[in-house]
C-alpha positions in Angstrom: 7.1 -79.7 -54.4 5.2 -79.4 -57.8 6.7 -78.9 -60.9 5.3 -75.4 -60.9 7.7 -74.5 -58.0 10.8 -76.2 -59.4 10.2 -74.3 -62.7 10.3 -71.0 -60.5 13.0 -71.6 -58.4 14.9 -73.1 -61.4 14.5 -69.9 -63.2 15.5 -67.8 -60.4 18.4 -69.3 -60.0 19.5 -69.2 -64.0 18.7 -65.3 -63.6 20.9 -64.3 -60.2 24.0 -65.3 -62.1 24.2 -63.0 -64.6 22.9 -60.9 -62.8 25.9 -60.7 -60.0 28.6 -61.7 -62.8 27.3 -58.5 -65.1 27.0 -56.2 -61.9 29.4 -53.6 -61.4 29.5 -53.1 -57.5 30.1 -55.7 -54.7 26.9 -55.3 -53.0 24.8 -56.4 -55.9 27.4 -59.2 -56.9 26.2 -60.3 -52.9 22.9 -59.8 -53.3 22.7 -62.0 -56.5 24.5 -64.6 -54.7 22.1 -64.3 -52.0 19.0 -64.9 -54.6 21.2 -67.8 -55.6 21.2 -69.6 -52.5 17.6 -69.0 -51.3 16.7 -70.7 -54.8 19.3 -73.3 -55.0 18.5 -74.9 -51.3 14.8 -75.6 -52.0 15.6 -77.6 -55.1 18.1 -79.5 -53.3 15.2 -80.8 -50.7 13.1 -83.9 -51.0 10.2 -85.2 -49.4 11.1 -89.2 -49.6 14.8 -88.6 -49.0 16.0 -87.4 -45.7 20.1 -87.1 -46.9 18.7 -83.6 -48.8 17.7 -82.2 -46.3 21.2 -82.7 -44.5 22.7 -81.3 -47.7 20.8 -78.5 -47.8 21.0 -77.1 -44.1 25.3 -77.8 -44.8 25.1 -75.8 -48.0 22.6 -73.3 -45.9 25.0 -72.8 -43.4 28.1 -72.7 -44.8 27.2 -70.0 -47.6 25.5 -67.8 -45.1 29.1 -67.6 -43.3 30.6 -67.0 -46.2 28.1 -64.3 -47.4 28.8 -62.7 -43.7 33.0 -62.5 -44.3 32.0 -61.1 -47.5 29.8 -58.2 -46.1 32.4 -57.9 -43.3 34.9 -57.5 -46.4 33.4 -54.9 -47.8 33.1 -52.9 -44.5 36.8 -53.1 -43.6 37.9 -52.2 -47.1 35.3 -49.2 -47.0 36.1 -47.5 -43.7 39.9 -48.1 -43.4 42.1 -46.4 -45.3 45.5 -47.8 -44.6 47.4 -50.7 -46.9 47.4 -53.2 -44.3 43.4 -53.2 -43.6 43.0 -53.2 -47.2 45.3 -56.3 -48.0 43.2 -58.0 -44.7 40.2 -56.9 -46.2 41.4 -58.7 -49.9 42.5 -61.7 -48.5 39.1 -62.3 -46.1 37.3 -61.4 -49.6 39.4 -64.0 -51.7 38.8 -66.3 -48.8 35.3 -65.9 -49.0 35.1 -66.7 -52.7 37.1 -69.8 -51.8 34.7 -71.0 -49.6 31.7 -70.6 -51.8 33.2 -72.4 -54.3 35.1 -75.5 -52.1 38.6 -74.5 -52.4 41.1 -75.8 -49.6 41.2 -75.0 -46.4 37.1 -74.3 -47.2 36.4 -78.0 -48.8 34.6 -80.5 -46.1 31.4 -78.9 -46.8 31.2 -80.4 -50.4 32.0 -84.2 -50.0 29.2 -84.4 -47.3 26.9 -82.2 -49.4 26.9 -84.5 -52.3 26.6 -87.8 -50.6 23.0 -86.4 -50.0 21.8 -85.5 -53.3 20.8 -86.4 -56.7 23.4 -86.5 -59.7 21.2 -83.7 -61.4 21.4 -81.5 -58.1 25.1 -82.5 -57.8 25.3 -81.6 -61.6 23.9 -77.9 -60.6 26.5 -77.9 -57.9 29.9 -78.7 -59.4 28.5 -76.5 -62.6 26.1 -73.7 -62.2 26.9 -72.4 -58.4 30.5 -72.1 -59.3 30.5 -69.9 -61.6 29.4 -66.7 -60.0 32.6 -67.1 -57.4 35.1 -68.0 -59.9 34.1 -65.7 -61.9 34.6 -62.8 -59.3 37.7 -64.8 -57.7 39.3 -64.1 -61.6 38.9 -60.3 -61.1 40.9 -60.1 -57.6 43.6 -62.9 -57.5 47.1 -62.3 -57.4 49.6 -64.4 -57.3 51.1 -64.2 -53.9 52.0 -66.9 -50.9 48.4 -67.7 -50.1 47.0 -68.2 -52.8 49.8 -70.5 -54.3 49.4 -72.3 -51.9 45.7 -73.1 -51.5 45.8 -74.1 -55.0 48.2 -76.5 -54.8 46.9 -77.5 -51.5 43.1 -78.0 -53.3 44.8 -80.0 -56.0 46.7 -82.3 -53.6 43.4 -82.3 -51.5 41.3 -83.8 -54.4 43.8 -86.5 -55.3 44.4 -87.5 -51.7 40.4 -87.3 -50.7 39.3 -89.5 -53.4 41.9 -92.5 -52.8 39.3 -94.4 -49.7 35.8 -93.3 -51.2 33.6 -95.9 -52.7 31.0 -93.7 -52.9 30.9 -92.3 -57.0 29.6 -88.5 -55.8 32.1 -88.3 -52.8 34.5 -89.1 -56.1 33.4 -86.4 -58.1 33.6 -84.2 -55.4 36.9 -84.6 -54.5 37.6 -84.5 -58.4 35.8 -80.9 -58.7 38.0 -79.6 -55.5 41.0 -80.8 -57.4 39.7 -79.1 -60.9 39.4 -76.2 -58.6 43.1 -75.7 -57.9 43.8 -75.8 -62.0 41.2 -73.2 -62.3 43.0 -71.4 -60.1 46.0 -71.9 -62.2 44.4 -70.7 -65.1 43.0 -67.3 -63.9 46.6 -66.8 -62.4 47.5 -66.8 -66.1 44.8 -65.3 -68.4 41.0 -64.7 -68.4 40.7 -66.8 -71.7 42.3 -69.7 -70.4 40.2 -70.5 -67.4 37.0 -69.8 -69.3 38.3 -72.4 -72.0 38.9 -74.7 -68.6 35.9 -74.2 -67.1 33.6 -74.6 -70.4 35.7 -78.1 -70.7 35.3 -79.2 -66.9 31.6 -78.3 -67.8 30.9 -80.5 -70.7 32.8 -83.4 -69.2 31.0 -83.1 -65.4 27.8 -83.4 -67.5 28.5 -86.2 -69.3 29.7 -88.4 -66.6 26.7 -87.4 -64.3 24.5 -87.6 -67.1 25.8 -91.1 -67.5 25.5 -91.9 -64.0 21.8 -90.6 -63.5 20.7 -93.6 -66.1 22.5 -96.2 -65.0 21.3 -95.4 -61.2 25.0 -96.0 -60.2 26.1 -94.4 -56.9 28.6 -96.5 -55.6 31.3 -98.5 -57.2 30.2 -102.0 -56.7 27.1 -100.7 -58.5 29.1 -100.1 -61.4 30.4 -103.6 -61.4 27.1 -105.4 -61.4 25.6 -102.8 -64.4 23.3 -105.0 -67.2 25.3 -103.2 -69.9 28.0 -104.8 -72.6 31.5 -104.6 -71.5 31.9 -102.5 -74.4 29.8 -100.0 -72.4 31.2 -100.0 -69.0 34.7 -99.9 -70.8 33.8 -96.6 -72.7 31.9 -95.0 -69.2 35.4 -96.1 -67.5 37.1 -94.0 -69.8 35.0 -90.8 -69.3 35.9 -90.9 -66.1 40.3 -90.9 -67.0 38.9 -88.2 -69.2 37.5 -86.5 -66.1 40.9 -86.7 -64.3 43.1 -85.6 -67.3 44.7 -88.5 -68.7 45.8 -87.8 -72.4 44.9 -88.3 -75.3 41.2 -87.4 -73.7 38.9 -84.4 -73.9 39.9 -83.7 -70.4 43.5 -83.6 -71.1 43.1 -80.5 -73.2 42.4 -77.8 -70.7 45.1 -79.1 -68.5 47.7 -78.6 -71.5 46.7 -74.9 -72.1 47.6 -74.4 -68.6 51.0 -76.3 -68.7 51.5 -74.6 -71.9 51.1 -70.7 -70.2 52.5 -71.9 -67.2 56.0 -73.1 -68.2 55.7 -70.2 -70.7 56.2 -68.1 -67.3 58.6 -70.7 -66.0 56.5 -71.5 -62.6 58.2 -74.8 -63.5 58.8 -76.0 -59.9 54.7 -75.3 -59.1 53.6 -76.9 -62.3 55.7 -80.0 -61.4 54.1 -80.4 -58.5 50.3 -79.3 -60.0 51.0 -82.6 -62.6 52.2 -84.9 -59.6 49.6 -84.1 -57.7 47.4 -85.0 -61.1 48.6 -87.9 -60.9 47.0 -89.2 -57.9 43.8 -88.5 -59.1 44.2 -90.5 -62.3 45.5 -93.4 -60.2 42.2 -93.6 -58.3 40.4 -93.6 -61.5 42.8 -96.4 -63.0 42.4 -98.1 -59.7 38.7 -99.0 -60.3 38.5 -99.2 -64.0 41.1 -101.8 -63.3 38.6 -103.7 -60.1 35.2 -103.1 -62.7 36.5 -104.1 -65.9 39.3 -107.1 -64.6 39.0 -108.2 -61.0 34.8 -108.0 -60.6 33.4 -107.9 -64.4 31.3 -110.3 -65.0 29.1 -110.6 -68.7 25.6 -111.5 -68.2 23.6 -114.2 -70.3 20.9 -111.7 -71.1 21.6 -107.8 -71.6 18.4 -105.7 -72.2 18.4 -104.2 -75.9 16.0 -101.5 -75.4 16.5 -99.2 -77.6 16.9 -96.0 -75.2 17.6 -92.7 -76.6 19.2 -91.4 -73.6 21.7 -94.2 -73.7 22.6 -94.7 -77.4 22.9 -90.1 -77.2 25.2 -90.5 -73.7 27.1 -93.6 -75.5 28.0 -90.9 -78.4 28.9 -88.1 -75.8 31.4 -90.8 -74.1 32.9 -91.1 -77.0 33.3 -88.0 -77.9 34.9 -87.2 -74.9 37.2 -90.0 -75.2 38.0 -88.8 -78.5 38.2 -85.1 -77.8 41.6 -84.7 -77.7 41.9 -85.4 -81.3 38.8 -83.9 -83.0 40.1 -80.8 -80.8 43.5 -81.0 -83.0 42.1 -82.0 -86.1 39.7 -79.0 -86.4 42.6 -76.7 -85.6 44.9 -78.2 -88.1 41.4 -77.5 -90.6 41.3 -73.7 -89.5 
């Protein structure tokens, strides 16, 4: 496709989310969804790779059920009248919302999709196309048995799922299903608090694709073998603890605001379990900072000093992320 085209389907897409998240019916919060789709799957698609085409039929398919439960939502909720077809018709709704956005049990679809695409595409994905389903999943969750539990489920899932990938995207996939389940948290608790999340999961998913969309880096070996300074690898290494919410880094922040609200409720026996799960994630990050930067680093003779903007800009962003935690604090202690 020409640029031309990408530039309108681009812009289609930037204008169907506001326009379903401002909308004050159902049907049009569908129909902007809808918009979203048909102008998301073209940009996914490319001519010289035949993995995006995969992804895009996957996303194709799995959205369109999910727009169909969503419809058939709307209907039961309509013409029945009675509290049991009305809870029936909430949770298929929810349900829906959780498989637009890859919450457990409605995950498989993401891993796969983004094995296919580009980081900038996968960037749109774990970004962009989430926020029109969280965003209506925050007006309509309670907290009850199911949706307890597919939050702690999604945040056991995306530890667990990202212990035997070697494959970076199939990593960040599994990391997004888990930031999924503390979104969850958050909305559970105030409206605030998961926007504060989400706007923090944003600026560190960009930063860590950004980083990888340089470097060309798609697998973990790749990582090993980069022409960079040790220095380099070190500080992209620690982007991606930030990612998984190790303190003192950026990512750790959003994570505290919901431990904070959460014991303030004393769920202590579901955020005990929430941080365990945690844990697995940031052991699967540790696990290959520790192979790249001990077991397989290597220094090369000659390292390419070009003087690329992009780098030395993303090289700042790293560190700000890795740093995040306390120019967070410090500005509050200024206010």
């Amino acid at each position: 496709m020409n640029k031309s085209t990408n530039m309108l389907f681009m812009m289609i897409m930037l204008i169907s989310v506001p326009v379903s998240i401002s909308s004050n019916s159902w049907f049009i919060v569908w129909m902007g969804m809808e918009i979203n789709i048909m102008a998301f799957i073209p940009l996914i698609i490319e001519q010289k790779n035949m993995m995006t085409k995969e992804s895009a039929l996957t996303y194709f398919l799995v959205q369109t059920i999910a727009s169909m439960l969503m419809i058939l939502s709307f209907i039961i909720n309509n013409s029945m009248i009675n509290m049991i077809n009305v809870e029936f018709s909430e949770m298929m709704l929810i349900s829906t919302l959780m498989m637009k956005s890859g919450v457990f049990p409605f995950h498989f679809w993401m891993p796969k999709m983004m094995e296919g695409m580009t980081w900038n595409k996968c960037l749109i994905l774990m970004t962009w196309q989430k926020i029109t389903p969280m965003m209506m999943m925050s007006n309509i969750i309670k907290i009850n048995y199911l949706t307890m539990m597919a939050m702690a489920m999604t945040i056991l899932i995306g530890g667990i799922g990202g212990l035997n990938q070697t494959s970076l995207r199939k990593m960040m996939a599994y990391s997004s299903i888990s930031n999924n389940g503390w979104m969850m948290m958050a909305m559970m608790m105030s409206e605030m608090i998961w926007m504060t999340y989400f706007m923090f999961y944003c600026i560190m998913t960009i930063i860590l694709t950004k980083s990888m969309n340089i470097y060309k880096n798609y697998h973990i070996n790749q990582m090993c073998s980069m022409n960079e300074s040790t220095l380099k690898k070190f500080i992209l290494m620690m982007n991606m603890l930030s990612m998984s919410g190790l303190p003192p880094m950026m990512g750790f922040i959003p994570k505290w605001l919901v431990i904070q609200t959460t014991m303030s409720i004393n769920q202590l026996m579901m955020l005990g379990m929430m941080v365990m799960m945690m844990l697995i994630t940031i052991y699967y990050y540790i696990r290959i900072m520790f192979s790249v930067m001990m077991l397989t680093n290597y220094q090369p003779k000659w390292i390419k000093l070009k003087n690329n903007k992009n780098k030395n800009f993303l090289f700042f962003m790293n560190t700000f992320s890795i740093l995040g935690l306390y120019l967070v604090t410090l500005i509050f202690m200024l206010n």
